[in-house]
BAFILUM-367116 format. One record per residue (C-alpha): residue in one letter; residue number from 1; x, y, z. Coordinates in steps of 0.02 Angstrom, whole numbers, padded with zeros to 5 digits. Layout:
<sites>
<site r="A" k="NUM" px="X" py="Y" pz="Z"/>
...
</sites>
This chain:
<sites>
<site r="X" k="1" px="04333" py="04241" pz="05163"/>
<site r="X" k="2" px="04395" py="04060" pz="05158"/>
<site r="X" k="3" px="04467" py="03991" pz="04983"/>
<site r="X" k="4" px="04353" py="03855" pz="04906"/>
<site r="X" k="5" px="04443" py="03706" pz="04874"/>
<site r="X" k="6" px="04392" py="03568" pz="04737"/>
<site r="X" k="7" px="04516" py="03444" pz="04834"/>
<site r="X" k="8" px="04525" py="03395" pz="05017"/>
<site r="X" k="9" px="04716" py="03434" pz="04997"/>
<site r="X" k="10" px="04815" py="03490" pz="05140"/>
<site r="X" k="11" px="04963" py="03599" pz="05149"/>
<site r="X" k="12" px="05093" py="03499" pz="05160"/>
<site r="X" k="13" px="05040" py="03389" pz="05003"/>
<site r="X" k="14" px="05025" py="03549" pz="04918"/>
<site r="X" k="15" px="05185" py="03590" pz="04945"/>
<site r="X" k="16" px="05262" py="03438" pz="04878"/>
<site r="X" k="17" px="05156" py="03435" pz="04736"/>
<site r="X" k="18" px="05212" py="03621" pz="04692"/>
<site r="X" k="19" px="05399" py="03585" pz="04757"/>
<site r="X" k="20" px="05400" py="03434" pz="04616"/>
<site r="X" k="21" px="05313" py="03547" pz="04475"/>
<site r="X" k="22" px="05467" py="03652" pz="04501"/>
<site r="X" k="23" px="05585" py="03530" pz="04493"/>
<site r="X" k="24" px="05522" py="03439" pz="04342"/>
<site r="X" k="25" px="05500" py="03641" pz="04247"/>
<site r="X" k="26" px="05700" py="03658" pz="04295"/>
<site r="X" k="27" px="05708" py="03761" pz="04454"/>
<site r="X" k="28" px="05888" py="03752" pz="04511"/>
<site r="X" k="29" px="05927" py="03646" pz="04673"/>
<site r="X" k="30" px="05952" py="03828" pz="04766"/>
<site r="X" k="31" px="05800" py="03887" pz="04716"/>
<site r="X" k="32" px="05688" py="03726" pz="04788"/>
<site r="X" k="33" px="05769" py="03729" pz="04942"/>
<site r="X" k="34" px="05736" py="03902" pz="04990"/>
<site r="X" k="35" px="05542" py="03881" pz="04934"/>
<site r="X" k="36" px="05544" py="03716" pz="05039"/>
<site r="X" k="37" px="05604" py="03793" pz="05183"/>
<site r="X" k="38" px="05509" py="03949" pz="05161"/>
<site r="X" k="39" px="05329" py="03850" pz="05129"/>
<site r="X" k="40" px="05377" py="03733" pz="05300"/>
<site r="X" k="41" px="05392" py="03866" pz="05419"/>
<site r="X" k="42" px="05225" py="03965" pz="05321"/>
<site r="X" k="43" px="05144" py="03796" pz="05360"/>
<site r="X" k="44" px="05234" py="03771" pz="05530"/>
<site r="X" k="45" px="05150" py="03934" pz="05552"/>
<site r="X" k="46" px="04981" py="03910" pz="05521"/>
<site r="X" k="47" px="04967" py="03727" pz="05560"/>
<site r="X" k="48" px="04948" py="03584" pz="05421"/>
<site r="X" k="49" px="04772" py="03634" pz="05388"/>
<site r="X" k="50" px="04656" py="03611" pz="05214"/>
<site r="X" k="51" px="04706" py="03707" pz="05072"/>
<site r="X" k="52" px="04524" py="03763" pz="05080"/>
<site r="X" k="53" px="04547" py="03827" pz="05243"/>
<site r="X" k="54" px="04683" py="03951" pz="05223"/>
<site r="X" k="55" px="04624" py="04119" pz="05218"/>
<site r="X" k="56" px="04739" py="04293" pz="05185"/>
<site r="X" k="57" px="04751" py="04319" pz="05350"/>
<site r="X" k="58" px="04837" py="04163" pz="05371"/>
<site r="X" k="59" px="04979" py="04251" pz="05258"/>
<site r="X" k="60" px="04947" py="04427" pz="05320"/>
<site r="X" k="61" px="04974" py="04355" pz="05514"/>
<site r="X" k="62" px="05135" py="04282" pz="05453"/>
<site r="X" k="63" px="05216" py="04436" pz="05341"/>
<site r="X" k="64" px="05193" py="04526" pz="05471"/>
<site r="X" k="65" px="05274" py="04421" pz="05600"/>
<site r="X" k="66" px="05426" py="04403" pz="05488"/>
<site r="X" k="67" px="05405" py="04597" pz="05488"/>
<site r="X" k="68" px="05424" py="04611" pz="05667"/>
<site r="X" k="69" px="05567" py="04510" pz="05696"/>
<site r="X" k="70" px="05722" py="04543" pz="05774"/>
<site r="X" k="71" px="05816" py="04584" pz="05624"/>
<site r="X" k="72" px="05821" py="04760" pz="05536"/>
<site r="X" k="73" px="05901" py="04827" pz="05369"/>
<site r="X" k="74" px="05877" py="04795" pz="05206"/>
<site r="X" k="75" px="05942" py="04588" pz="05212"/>
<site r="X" k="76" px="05788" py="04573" pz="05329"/>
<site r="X" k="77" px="05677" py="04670" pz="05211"/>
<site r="X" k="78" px="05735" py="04559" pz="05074"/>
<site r="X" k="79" px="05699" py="04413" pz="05178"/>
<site r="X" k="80" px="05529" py="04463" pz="05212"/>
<site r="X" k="81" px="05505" py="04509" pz="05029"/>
<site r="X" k="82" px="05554" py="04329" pz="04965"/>
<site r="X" k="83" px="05444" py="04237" pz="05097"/>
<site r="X" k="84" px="05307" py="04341" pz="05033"/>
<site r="X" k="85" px="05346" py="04322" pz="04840"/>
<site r="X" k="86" px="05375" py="04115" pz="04870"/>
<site r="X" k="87" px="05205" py="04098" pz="04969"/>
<site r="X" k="88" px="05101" py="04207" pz="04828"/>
<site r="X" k="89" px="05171" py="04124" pz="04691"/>
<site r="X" k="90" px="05145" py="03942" pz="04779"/>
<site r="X" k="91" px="04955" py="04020" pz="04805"/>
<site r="X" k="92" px="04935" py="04064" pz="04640"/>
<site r="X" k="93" px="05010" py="03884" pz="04554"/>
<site r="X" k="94" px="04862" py="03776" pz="04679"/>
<site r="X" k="95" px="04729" py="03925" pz="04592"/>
<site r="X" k="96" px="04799" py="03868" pz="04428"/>
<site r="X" k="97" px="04809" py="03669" pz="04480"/>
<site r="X" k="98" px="04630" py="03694" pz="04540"/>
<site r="X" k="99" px="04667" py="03650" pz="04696"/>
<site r="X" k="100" px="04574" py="03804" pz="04753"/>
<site r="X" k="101" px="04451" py="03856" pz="04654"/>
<site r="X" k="102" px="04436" py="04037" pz="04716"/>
<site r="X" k="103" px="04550" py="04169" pz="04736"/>
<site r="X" k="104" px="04529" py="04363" pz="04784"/>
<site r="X" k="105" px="04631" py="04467" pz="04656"/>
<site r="X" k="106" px="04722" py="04538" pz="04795"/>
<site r="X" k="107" px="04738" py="04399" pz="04915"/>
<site r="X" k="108" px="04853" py="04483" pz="05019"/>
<site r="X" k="109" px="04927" py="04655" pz="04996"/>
<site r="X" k="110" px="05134" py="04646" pz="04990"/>
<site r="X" k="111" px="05223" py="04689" pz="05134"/>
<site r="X" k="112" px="05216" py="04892" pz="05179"/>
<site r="X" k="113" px="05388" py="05003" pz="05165"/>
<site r="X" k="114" px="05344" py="05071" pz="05312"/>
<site r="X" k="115" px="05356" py="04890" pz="05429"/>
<site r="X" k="116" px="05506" py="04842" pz="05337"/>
<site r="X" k="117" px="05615" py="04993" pz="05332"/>
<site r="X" k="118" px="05690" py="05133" pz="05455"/>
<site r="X" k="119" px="05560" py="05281" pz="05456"/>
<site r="X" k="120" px="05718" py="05402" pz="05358"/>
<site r="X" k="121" px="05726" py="05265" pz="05221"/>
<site r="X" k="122" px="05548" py="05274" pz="05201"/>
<site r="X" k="123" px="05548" py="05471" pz="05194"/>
<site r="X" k="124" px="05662" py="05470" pz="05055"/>
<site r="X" k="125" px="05578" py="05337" pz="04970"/>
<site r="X" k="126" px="05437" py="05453" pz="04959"/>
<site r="X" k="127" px="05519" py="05601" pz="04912"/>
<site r="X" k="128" px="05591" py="05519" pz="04764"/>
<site r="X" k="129" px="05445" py="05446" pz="04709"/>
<site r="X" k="130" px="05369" py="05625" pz="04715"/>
<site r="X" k="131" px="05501" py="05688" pz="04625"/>
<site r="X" k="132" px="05468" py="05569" pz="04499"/>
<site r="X" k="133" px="05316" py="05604" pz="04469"/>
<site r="X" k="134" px="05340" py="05763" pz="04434"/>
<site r="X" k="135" px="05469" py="05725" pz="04312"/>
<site r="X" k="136" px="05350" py="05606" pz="04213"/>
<site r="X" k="137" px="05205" py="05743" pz="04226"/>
</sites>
């Protein structure tokens, strides 16, 4: 599936134009430089294509290169985690900018425990979550 596009806008542009939006609503100087330099490398990543040319995989491809990168523990997982939460909410601002005028309701799925955490973390994860659902039954 590609993403229509009402615009022949490419990624870079897009950027900007979300990167000022931010500024001008108040996003704190800390803030716009982690999205810039999170939204460069997604874009060094895929290339400086048309926004109606990126497609989930584009993001899926890079989460889970991030994912497999030499780092492990939880500051990568948070890493990971914030390069995904950035490049969603930058997808869904062009969807409400119409600069792509469709979007899948799950464009891509969030990162997996399982790729960003030791397999014991993970086990426990899950037996927690088990044991809280037994609590809220």
């Amino acid at each position: 599936m590609i993403i229509g596009s009402l615009k022949e806008v490419f990624l870079t542009r897009a950027r900007d134009i979300f990167l000022f939006d931010c500024r001008v609503g108040g996003l704190d100087a800390q803030a716009l430089r982690t999205s810039r330099d999170v939204l460069s490398s997604f874009i060094h990543f895929t290339g400086d294509i048309q926004v109606k040319q990126l497609k989930p995989d584009h993001v899926g491809l890079y989460i889970a290169n991030l994912s497999d990168g030499p780092n492990e523990g939880e500051e990568h997982a948070l890493m990971v985690t914030s390069h995904f939460d950035i490049i969603q909410t930058w997808i869904h601002w062009m969807y409400s900018q119409k600069l792509i005028t469709e979007r899948a309701s799950s464009f891509v799925k969030p990162p997996r425990l399982t790729n960003l955490f030791s397999s014991s973390l993970t086990r426990s994860l899950t037996h927690c979550q088990k044991i809280r659902a037994q609590v809220t039954v």
